[in-house]
BADREN-565962 format. One line per field, with one value per residue (C-alpha): residue in one letter; x negated, y, z negated. Coordinates in steps of 0.001 Angstrom, whole numbers. Each point is the difference from the previous one (the first is absolute). Layout:
r (a; ...) $
x (X; ...) $
y (Y; ...) $
z (Z; ...) $
This chain:
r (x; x; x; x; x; x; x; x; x; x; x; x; x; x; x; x; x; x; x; x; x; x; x; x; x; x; x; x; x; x; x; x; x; x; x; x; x; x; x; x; x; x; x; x; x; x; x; x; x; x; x; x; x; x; x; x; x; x; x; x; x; x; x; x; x; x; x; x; x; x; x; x; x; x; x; x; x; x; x; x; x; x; x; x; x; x; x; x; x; x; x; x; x; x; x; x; x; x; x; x; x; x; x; x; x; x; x; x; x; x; x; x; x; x; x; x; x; x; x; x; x; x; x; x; x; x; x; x; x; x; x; x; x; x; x; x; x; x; x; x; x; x; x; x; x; x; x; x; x; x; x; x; x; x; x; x; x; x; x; x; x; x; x; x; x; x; x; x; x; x; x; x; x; x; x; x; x; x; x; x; x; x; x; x; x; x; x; x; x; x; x; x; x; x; x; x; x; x; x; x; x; x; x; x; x; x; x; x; x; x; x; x; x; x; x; x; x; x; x; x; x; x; x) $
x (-105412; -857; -737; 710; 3671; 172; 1922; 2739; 3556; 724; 4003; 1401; -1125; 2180; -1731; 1455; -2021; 548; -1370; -53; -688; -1098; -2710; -2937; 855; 1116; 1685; 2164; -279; -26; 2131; -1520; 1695; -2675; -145; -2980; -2143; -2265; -301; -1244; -1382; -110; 1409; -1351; 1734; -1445; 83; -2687; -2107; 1052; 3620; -455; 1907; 1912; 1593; 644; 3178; 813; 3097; 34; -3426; -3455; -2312; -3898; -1077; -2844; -435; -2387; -2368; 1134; 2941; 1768; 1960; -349; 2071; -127; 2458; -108; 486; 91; 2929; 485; -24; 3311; 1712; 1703; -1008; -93; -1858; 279; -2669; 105; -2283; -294; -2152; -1552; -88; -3448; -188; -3372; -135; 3428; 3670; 1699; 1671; 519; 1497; 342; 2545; 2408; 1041; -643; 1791; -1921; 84; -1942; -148; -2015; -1559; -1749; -1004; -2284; -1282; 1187; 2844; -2317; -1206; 3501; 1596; -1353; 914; -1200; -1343; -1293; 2148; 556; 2376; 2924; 2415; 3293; 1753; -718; 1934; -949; 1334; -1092; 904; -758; 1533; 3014; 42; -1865; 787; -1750; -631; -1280; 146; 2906; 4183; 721; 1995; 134; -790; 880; -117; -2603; -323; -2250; 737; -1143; 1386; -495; -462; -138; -1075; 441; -2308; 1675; -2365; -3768; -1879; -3791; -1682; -757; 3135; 1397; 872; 1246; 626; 1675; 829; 2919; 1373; 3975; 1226; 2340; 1251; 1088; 765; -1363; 973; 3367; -607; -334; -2964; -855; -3112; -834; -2267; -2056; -239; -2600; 3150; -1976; 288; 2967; 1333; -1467; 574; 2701; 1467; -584; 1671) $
y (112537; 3267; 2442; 2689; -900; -320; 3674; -490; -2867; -470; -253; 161; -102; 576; -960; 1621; -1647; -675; -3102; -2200; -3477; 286; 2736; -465; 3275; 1760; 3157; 1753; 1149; -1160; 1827; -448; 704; -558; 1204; 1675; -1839; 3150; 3500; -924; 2234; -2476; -2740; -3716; -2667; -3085; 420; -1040; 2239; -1757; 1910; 4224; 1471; 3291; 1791; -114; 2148; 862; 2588; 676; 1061; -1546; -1610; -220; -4012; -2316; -3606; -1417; -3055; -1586; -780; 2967; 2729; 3127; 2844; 3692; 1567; 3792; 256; -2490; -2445; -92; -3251; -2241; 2082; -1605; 769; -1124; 897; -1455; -1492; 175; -2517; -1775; -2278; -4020; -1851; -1680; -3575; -862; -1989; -1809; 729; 1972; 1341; -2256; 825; -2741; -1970; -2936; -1835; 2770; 2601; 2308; 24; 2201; -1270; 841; -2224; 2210; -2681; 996; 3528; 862; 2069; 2967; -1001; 965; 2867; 2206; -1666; -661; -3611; -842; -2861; 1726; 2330; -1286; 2426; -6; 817; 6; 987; -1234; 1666; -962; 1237; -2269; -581; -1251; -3580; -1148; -1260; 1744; -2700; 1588; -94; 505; 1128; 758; 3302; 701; -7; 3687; -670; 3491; 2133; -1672; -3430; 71; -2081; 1812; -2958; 502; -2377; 978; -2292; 1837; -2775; 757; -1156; -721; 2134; -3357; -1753; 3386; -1696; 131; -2357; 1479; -2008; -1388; -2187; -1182; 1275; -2297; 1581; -2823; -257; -2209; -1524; 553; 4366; -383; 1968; 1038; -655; 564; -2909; 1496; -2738; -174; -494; -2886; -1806; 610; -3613; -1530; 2686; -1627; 1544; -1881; 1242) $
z (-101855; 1600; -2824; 2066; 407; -4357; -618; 1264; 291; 3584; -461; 3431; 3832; 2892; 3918; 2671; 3084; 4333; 409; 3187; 86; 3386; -1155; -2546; -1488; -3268; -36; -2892; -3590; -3677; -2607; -3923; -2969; -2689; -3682; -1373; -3144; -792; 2139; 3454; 2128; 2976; 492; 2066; 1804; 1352; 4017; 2426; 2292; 3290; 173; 634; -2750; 1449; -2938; -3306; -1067; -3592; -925; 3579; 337; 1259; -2376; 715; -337; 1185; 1410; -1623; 1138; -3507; 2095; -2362; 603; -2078; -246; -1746; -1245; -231; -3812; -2335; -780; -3902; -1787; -329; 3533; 2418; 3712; 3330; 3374; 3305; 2380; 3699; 2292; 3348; 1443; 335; -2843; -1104; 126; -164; -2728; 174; 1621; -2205; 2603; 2733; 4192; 1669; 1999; -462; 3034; 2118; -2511; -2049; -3582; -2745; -3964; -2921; -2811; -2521; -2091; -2565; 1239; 3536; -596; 312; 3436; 1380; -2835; -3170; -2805; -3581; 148; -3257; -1586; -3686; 1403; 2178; 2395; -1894; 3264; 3792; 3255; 3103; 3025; 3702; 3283; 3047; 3409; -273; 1408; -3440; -3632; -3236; -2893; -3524; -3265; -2360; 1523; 3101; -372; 3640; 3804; 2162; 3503; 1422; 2916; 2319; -103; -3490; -3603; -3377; -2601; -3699; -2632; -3603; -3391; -3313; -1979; -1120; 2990; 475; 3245; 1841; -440; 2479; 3085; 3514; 3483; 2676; 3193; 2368; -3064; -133; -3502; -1872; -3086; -2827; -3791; -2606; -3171; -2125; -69; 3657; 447; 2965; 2136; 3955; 2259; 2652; 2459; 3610; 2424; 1633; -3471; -632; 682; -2658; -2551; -2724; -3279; -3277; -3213) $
């Protein structure tokens, strides 16, 4: 637990990021909806040092902040927000993610064809996005939209609600979890799959495969 993230109820995040599975590199921003426990003056979210943080914007204005060694990120706010208030703010970043210590965020290739995945597993998700990782308090609701070049497949977490082709050979996806959700279990791989969309079970409820094309073959169905 990071005391530092105690005052307040992280209750919704929204990522809006380009990613390229060809490129080892990050670029985008995090939307926070978080409810205050006791007046804050600033506020912290777990977020390494290793990826340049460019703004923060709150009510449409810029908010001072610092990245910290602690692997933190801590942000001002120029008065005050009163206990028990509902707020949000939005953080803007680019750059390589740090995998030192172990791939959360992992570029490589499959068969020749890039590919880019995450496994945040237990405390990496704030090696890649700003988040509030301590276990006793769970996102109720996250949004994950991507952008990439068009030729490749988003897999996340949660609906699909929709996929917008984009000018410049680009493909908006958007991935939408409406059920209390853990930072690490937030996750992403992007690549050259072959979608099959199925049901399952007597409510036929839907789910999507993300298959390697060269594996295809001996890919089979079981109910």
């Amino acid at each position: 637990v990071n005391p530092n993230t105690l005052n307040y109820d992280l209750q919704y995040q929204r990522m809006d990021l380009d990613l390229d599975p060809a490129v080892n590199f990050i670029s985008g921003s995090v939307t926070s909806h978080f409810l205050s426990k006791e007046i804050m003056p600033t506020i912290y979210f777990d977020f390494t040092d290793k990826i340049p943080v460019s703004a923060v914007t709150y009510h449409g204005s810029a908010l001072t902040f610092e990245q910290l060694p602690t692997k933190e990120l801590k942000i001002n706010f120029p008065t005050s927000i009163p206990n028990n208030t509902l707020d949000s703010l939005t953080i803007h970043y680019a750059g390589v993610p740090d995998n030192v210590d172990r791939t959360y965020f992992y570029v490589n290739t499959h068969n020749g064809a890039p590919v880019m995945s995450t496994l945040s597993e237990p405390y990496g998700a704030q090696t890649w996005f700003p988040t509030k990782q301590s276990m006793n308090d769970k996102i109720d609701r996250f949004d994950i939209k991507i952008t990439t070049p068009d030729q490749y497949q988003v897999a996340a977490n949660g609906l699909l609600k929709s996929e917008i082709l984009q000018p410049g050979n680009k493909r908006l996806t958007f991935w939408r979890t409406q059920y209390p959700i853990a930072a690490y279990l937030v996750a992403l791989s992007i690549g050259n799959f072959t979608k099959l969309n199925d049901t399952i079970g007597s409510t036929a409820f839907p789910y999507i495969n993300y298959i390697y094309p060269d594996t295809l073959a001996n890919f089979t169905i079981v109910d």
